[in-house]
N, C-alpha and C positions, 0 to 999 in steps of 0.2 A: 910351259903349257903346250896342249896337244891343239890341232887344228887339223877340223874334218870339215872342208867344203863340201857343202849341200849340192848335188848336180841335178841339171835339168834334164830330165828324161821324158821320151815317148810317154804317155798314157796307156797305152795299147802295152807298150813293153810293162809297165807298172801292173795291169789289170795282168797280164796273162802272169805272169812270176808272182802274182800276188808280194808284191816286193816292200818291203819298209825298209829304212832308213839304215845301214849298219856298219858303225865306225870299225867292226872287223874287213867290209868291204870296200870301205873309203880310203881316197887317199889323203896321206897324212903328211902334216906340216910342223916343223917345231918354231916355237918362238917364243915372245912374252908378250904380254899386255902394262899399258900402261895406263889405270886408271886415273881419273881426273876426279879428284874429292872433295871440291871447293862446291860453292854453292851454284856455283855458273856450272860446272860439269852438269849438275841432275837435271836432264832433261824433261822426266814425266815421273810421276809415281801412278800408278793404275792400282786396280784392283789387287791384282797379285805380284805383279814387279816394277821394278823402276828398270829408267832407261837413264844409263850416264855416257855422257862423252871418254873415250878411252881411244888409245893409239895400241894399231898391232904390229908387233915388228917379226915376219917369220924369216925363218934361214933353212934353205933359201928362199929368196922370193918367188914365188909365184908367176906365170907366163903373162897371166891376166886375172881380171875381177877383185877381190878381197885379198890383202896382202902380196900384191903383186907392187909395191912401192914403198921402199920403206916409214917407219913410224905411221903407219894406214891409219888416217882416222877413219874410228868406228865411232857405233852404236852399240853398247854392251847392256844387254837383258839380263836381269838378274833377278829369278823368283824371289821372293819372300813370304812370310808368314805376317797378315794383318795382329797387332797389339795393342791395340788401340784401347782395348779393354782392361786394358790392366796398368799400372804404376811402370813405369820406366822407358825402355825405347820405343818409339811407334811402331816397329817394325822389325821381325827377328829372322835370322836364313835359318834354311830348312837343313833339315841331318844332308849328309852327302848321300845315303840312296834315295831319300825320298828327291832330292834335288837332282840325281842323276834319273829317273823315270820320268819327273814335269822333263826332264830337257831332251830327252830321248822323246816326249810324245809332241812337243813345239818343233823339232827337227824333220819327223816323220809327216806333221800339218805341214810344214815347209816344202819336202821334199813332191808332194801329192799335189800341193799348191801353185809349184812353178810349172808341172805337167799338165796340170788342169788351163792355166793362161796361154803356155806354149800351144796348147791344142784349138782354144779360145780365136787366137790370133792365127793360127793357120785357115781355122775357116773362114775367119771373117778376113784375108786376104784370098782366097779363093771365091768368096761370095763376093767382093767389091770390085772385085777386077783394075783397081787403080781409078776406077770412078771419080772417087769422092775421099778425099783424109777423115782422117779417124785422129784420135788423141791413144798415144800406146803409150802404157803404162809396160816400162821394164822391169821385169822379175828379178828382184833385189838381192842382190848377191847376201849369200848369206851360208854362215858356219855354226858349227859346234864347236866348242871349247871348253876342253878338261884341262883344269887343273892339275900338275904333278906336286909332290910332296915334295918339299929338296931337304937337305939335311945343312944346319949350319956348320 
């Protein structure tokens, strides 16, 4: 599997390059994932994905953040298609393009998202001047991950 860490960037650099998210520009990681498929793994089912407990192992590791130690536990997101409607599984995945656009458009939320807090947190350490603590909320390391096809 491929691993494209999400980076945190300026706002300012984002707004001028009108820039999204693009795993041709990112830097890239190999490894695997190790899903966890028991009932203890599934963490949440939401509206459109679950979230299971999975370990990432890339090579090489990473300096810091996500995969920077091996068997990483994660949090793996996984879109799905609600089936609730109909006879058999609750819940079916989506073709590989439509599932490669949700996760190009969750990655591109992400990438806008840790620039919007980073930016959040720089004023409001300039406006506080060390006054007073605040509760900071760290901007969740977070990646894309494609799947490779392998051949037996």
């Amino acid at each position: 599997m491929d691993f494209y860490p999400i980076p945190t960037c300026s706002l300012n650099e984002l707004i001028a390059t009108k820039a999204a998210f693009s795993i041709r520009e990112a830097e890239l990681f190999s490894g695997s994932i190790q899903l966890d498929l028991s009932a203890n793994g599934l963490i949440g089912v939401g509206a459109f994905k679950t979230a299971q407990s999975a370990q990432l192992a890339l090579l090489p590791l990473r300096r810091s953040g996500i995969g920077s130690c091996s068997n990483h536990n994660i949090v793996l997101k996984r879109p799905y298609i609600d089936n609730n409607s109909k006879p058999g599984p609750l819940f079916t995945r989506y073709t590989l393009v439509d599932k490669s656009n949700l996760l190009y458009r969750e990655a591109n939320v992400l990438y806008w998202a840790k620039a919007l807090l980073k930016l959040t947190y720089n004023f409001i350490d300039r406006a506080i001047n060390d006054a007073m603590s605040y509760p900071y909320f760290s901007s969740r390391n977070s990646g894309l991950t494609m799947a490779r096809l392998t051949s037996p």
